[in-house]
Each structure stands twice: as structure tokens, then as C-alpha cells.
Biopython code that builds the backbone (N, CA, C, O; Angstrom):
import numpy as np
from Bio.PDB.StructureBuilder import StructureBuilder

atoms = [
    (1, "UNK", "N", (-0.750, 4.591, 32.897)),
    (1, "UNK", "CA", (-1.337, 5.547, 31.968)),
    (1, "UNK", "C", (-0.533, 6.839, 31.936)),
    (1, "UNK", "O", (-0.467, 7.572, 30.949)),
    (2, "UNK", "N", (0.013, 7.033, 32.987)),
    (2, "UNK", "CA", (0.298, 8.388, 33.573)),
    (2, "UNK", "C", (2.158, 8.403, 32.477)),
    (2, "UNK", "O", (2.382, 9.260, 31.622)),
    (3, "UNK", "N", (2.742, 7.751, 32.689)),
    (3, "UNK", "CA", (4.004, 6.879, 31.877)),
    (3, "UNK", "C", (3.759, 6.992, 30.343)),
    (3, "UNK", "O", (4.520, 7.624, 29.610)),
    (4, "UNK", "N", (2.725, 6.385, 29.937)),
    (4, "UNK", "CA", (2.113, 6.636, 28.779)),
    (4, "UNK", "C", (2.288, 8.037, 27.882)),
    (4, "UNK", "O", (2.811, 8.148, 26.773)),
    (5, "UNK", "N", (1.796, 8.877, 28.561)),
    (5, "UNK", "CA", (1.063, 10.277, 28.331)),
    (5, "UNK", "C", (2.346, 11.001, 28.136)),
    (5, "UNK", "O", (2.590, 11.563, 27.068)),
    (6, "UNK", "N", (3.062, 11.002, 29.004)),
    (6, "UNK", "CA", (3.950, 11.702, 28.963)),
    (6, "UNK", "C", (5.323, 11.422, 27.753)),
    (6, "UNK", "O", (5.922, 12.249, 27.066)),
    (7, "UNK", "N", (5.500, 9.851, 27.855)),
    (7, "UNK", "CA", (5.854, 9.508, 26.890)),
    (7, "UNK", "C", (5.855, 9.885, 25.267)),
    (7, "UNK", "O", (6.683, 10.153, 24.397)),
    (8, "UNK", "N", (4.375, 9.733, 25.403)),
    (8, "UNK", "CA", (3.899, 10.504, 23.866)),
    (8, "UNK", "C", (4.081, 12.183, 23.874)),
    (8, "UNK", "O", (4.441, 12.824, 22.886)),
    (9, "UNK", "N", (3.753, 12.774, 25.221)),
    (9, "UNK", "CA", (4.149, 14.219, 25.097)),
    (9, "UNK", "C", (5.495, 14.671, 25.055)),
    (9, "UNK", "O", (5.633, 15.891, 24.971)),
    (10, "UNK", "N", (6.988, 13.653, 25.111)),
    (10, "UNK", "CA", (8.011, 13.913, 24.620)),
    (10, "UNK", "C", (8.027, 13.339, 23.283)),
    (10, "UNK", "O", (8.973, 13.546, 22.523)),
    (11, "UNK", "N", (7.288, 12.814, 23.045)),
    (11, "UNK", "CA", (7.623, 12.580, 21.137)),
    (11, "UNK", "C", (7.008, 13.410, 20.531)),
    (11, "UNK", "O", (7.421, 13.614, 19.389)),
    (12, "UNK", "N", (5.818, 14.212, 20.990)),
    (12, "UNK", "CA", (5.694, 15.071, 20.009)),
    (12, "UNK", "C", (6.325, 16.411, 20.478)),
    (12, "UNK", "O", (6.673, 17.103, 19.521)),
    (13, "UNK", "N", (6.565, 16.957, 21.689)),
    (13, "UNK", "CA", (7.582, 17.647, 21.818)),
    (13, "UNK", "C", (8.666, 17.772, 20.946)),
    (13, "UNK", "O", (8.846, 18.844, 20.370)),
    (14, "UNK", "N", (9.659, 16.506, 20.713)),
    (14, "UNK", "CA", (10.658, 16.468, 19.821)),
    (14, "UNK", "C", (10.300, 16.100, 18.374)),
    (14, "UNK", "O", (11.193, 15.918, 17.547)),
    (15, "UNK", "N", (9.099, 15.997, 18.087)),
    (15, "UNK", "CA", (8.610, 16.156, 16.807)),
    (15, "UNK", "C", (8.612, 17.498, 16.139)),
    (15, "UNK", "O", (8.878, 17.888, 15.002)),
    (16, "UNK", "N", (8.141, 18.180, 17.483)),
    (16, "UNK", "CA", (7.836, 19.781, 17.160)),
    (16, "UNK", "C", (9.358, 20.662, 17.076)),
    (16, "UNK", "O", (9.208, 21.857, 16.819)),
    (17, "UNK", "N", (10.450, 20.303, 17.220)),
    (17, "UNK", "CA", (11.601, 20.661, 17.585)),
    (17, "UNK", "C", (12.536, 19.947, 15.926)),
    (17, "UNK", "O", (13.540, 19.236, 15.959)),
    (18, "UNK", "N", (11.657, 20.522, 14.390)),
    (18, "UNK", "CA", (12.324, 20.481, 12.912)),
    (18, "UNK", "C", (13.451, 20.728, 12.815)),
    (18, "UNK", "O", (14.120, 20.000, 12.081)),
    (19, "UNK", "N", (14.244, 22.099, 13.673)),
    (19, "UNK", "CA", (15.392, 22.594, 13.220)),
    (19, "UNK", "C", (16.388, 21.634, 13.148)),
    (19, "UNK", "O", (17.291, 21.830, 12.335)),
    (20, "UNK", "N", (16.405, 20.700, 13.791)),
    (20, "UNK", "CA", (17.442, 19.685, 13.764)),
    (20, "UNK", "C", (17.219, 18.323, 12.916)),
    (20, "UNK", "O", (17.894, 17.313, 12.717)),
    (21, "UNK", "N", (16.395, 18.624, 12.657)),
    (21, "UNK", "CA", (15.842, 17.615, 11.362)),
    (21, "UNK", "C", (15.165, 17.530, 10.073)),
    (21, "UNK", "O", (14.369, 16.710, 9.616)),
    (22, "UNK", "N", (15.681, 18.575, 9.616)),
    (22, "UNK", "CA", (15.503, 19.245, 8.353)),
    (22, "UNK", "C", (16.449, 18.927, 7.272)),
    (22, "UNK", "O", (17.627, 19.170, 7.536)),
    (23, "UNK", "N", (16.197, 18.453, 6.149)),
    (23, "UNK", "CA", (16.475, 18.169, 4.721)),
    (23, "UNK", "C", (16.902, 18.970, 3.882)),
    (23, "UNK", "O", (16.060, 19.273, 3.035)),
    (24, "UNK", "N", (17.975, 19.483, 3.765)),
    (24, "UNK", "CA", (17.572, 20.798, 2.618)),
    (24, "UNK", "C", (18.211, 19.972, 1.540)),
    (24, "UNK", "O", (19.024, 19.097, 1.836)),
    (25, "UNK", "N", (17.788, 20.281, 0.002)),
    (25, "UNK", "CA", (17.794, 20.002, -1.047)),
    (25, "UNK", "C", (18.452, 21.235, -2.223)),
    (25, "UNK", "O", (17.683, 21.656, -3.088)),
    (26, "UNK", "N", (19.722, 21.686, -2.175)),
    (26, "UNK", "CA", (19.983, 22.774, -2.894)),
    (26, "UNK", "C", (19.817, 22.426, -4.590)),
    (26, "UNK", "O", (19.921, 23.269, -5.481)),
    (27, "UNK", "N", (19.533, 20.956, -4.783)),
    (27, "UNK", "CA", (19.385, 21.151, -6.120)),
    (27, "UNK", "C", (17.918, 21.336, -6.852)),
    (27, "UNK", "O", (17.722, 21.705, -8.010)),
    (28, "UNK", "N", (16.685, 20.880, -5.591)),
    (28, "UNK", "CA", (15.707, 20.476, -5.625)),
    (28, "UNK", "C", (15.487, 19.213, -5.072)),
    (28, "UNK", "O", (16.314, 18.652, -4.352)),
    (29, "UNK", "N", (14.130, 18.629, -5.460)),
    (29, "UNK", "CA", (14.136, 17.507, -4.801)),
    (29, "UNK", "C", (14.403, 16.417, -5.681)),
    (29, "UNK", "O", (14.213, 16.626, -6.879)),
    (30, "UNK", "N", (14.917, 14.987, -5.222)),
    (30, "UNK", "CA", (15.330, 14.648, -6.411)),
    (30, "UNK", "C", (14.177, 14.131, -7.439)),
    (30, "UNK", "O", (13.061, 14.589, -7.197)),
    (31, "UNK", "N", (14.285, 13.162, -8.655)),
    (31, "UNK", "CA", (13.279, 12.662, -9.222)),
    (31, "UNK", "C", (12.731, 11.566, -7.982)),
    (31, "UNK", "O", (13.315, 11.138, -6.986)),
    (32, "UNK", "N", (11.177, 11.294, -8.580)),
    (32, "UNK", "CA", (10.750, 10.021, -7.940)),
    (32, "UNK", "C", (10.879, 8.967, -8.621)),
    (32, "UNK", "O", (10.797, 8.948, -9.849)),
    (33, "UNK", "N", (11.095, 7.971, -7.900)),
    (33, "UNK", "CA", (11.291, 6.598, -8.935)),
    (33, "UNK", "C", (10.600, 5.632, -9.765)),
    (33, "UNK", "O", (9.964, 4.771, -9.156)),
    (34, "UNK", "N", (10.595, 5.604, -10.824)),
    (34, "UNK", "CA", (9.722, 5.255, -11.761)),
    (34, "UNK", "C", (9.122, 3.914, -11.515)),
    (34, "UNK", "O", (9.758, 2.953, -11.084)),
    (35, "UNK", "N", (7.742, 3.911, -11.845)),
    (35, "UNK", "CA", (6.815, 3.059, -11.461)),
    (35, "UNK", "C", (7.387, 1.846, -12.177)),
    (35, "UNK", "O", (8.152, 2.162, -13.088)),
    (36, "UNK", "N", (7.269, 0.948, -12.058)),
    (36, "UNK", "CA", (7.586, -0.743, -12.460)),
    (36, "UNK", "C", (6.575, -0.894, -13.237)),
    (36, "UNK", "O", (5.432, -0.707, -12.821)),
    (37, "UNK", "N", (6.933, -1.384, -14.933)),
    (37, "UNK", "CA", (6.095, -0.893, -16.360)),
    (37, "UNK", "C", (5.560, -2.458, -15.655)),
    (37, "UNK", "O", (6.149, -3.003, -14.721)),
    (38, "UNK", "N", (4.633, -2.870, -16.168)),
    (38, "UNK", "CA", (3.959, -4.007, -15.930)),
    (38, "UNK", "C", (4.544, -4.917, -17.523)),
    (38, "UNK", "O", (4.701, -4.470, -18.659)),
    (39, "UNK", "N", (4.711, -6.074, -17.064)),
    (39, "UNK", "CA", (5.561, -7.011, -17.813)),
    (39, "UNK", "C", (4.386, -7.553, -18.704)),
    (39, "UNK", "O", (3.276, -7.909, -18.311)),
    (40, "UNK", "N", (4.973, -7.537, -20.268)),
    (40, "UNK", "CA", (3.858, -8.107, -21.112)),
    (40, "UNK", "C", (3.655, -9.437, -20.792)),
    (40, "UNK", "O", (4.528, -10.106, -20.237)),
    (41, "UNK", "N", (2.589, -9.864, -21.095)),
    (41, "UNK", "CA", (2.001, -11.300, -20.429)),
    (41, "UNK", "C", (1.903, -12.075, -21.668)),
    (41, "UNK", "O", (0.910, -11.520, -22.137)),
    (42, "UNK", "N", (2.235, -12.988, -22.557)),
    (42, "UNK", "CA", (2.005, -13.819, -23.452)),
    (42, "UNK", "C", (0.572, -14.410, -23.411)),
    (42, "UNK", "O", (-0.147, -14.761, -22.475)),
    (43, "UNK", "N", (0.417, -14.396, -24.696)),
    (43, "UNK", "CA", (-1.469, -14.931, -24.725)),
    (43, "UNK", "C", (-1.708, -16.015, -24.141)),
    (43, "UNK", "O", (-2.699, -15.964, -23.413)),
    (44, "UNK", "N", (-1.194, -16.954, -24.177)),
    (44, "UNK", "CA", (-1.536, -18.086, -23.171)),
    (44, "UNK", "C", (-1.556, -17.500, -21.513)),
    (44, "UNK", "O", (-2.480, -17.747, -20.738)),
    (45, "UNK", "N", (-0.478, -16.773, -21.199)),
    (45, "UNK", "CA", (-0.765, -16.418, -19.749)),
    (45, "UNK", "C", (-2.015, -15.427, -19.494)),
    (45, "UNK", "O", (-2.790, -15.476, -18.540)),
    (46, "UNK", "N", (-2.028, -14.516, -20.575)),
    (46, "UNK", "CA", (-3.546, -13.900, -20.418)),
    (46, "UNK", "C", (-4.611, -14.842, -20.085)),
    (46, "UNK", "O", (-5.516, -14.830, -19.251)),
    (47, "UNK", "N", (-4.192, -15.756, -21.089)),
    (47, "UNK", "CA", (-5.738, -16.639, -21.159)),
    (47, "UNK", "C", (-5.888, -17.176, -20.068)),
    (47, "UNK", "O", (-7.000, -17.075, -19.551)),
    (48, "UNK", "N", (-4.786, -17.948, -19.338)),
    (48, "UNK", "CA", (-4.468, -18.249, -17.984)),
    (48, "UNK", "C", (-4.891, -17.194, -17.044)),
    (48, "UNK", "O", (-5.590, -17.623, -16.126)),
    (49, "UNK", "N", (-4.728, -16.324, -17.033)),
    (49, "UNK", "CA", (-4.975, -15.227, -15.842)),
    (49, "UNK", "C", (-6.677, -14.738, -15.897)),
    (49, "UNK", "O", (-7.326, -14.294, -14.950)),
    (50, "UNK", "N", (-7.183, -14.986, -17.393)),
    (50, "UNK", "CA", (-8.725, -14.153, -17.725)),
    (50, "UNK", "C", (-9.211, -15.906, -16.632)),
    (50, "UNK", "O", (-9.891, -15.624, -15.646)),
    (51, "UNK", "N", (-8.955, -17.221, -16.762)),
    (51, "UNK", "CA", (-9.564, -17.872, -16.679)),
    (51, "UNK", "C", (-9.635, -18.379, -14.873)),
    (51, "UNK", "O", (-10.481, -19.071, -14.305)),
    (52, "UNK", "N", (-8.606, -17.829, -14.421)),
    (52, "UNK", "CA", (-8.550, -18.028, -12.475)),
    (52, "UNK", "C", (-9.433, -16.854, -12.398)),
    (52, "UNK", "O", (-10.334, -16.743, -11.567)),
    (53, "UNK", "N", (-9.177, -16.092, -13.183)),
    (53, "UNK", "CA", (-10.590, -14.938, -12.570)),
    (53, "UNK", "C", (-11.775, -15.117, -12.382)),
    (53, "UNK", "O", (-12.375, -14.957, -11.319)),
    (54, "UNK", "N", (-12.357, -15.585, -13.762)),
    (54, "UNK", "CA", (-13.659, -16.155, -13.778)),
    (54, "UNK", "C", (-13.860, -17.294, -12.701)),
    (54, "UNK", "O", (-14.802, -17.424, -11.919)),
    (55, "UNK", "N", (-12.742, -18.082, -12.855)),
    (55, "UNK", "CA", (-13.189, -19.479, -11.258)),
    (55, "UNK", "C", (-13.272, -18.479, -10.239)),
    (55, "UNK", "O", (-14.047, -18.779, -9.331)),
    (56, "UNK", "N", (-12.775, -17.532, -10.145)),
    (56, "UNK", "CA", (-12.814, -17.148, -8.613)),
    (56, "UNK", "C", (-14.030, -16.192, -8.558)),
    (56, "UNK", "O", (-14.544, -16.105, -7.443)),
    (57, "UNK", "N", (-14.687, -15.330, -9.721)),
    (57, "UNK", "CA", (-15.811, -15.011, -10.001)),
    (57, "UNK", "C", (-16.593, -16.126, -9.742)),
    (57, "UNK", "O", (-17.548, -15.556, -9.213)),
    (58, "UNK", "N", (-16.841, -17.148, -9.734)),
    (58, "UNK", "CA", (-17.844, -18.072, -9.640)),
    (58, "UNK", "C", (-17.875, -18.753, -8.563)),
    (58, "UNK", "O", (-19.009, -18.985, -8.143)),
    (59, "UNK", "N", (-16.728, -19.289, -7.768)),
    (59, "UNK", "CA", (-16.607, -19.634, -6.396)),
    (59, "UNK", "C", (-17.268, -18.181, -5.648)),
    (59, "UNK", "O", (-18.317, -18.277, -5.011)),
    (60, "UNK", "N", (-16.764, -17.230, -5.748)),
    (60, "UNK", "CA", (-17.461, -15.823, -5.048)),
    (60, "UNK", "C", (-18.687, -16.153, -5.122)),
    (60, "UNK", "O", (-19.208, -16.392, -4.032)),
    (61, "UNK", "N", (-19.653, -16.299, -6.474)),
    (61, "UNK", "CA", (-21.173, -16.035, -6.579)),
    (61, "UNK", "C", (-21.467, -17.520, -5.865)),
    (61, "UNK", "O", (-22.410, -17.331, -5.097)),
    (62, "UNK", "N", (-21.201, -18.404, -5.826)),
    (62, "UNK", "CA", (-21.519, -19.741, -5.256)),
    (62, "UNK", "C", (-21.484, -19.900, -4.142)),
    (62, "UNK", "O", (-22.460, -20.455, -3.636)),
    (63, "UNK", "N", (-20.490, -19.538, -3.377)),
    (63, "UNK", "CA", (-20.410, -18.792, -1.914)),
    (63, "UNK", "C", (-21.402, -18.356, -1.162)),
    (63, "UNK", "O", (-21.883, -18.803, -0.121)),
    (64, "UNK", "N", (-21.850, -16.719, -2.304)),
    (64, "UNK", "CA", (-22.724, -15.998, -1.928)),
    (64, "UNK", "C", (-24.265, -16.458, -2.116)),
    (64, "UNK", "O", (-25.266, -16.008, -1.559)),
    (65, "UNK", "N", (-24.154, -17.424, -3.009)),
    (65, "UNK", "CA", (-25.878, -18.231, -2.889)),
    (65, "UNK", "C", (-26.075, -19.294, -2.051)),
    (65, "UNK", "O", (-27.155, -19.841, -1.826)),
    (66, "UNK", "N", (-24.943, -19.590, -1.568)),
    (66, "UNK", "CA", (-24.622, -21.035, -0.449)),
    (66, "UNK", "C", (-25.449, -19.948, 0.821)),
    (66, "UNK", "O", (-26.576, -20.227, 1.230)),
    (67, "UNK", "N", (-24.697, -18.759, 1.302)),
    (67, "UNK", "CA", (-24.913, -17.765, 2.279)),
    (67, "UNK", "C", (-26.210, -17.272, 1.974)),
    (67, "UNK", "O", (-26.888, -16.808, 2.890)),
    (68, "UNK", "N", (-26.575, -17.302, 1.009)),
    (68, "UNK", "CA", (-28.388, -16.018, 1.096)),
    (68, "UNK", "C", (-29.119, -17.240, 1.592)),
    (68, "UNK", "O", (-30.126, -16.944, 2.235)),
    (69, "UNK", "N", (-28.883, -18.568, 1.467)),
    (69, "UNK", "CA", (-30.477, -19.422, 1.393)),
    (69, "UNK", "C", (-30.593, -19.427, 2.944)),
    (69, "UNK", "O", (-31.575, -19.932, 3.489)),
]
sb = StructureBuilder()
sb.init_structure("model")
sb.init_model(0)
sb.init_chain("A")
sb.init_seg("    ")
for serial, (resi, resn, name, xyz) in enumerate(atoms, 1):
    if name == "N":
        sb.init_residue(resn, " ", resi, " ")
    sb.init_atom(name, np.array(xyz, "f"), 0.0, 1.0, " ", f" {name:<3s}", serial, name[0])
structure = sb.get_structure()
């Protein structure tokens, strides 16, 4: 335990010790990277995707009435 403690009290020791690990950014920071547009889905795959939902909506509620009785 004793190994432990101390352990963690040199990591945050050298946590607390920024000057040497500091970032500077003279232009700013840069941009963040743009979110990943979500890929159009063709109507059949919609229809495909609306219809595993609902099975899995219904396995869920079937489940859950298997479990209440």
C-alpha cells in the first residue's frame, strides 16, 4: 500500500510541475476536426434499418413480458 501511495504522490507531483509541459500555440489553437457527415442511406437501406429496429423493439418488449410474469 505504502509503494502505492507514494507512487501516485510522484505522479501528481510531476503533474503539478506544467512548466515543462506546456503547449504554446502562437497562431492559436488549431481548427477541430470536422465531424464525419453521416452517409446518405438509400431507401431500401432506410427501410432495412427502420425494420431491425422495430424487431429489436419487439424482442425488447417480449423479453420484458417473458421477465414481469
Amino acid at each position: 500500500m505504502r509503494i502505492a501511495r507514494i507512487r501516485r504522490q510522484r505522479a501528481l507531483q510531476s503533474g503539478k510541475d506544467t512548466s515543462t509541459s506546456l503547449i504554446e500555440f502562437p497562431n492559436g489553437l488549431p481548427p477541430a476536426p470536422s465531424r464525419k457527415q453521416k452517409e446518405k442511406l438509400s431507401e431500401v437501406e432506410q427501410q432495412l434499418k427502420k425494420a431491425e429496429a422495430a424487431q429489436r423493439r419487439r424482442m425488447q418488449m417480449e423479453k420484458a413480458a417473458r421477465e414481469s410474469e
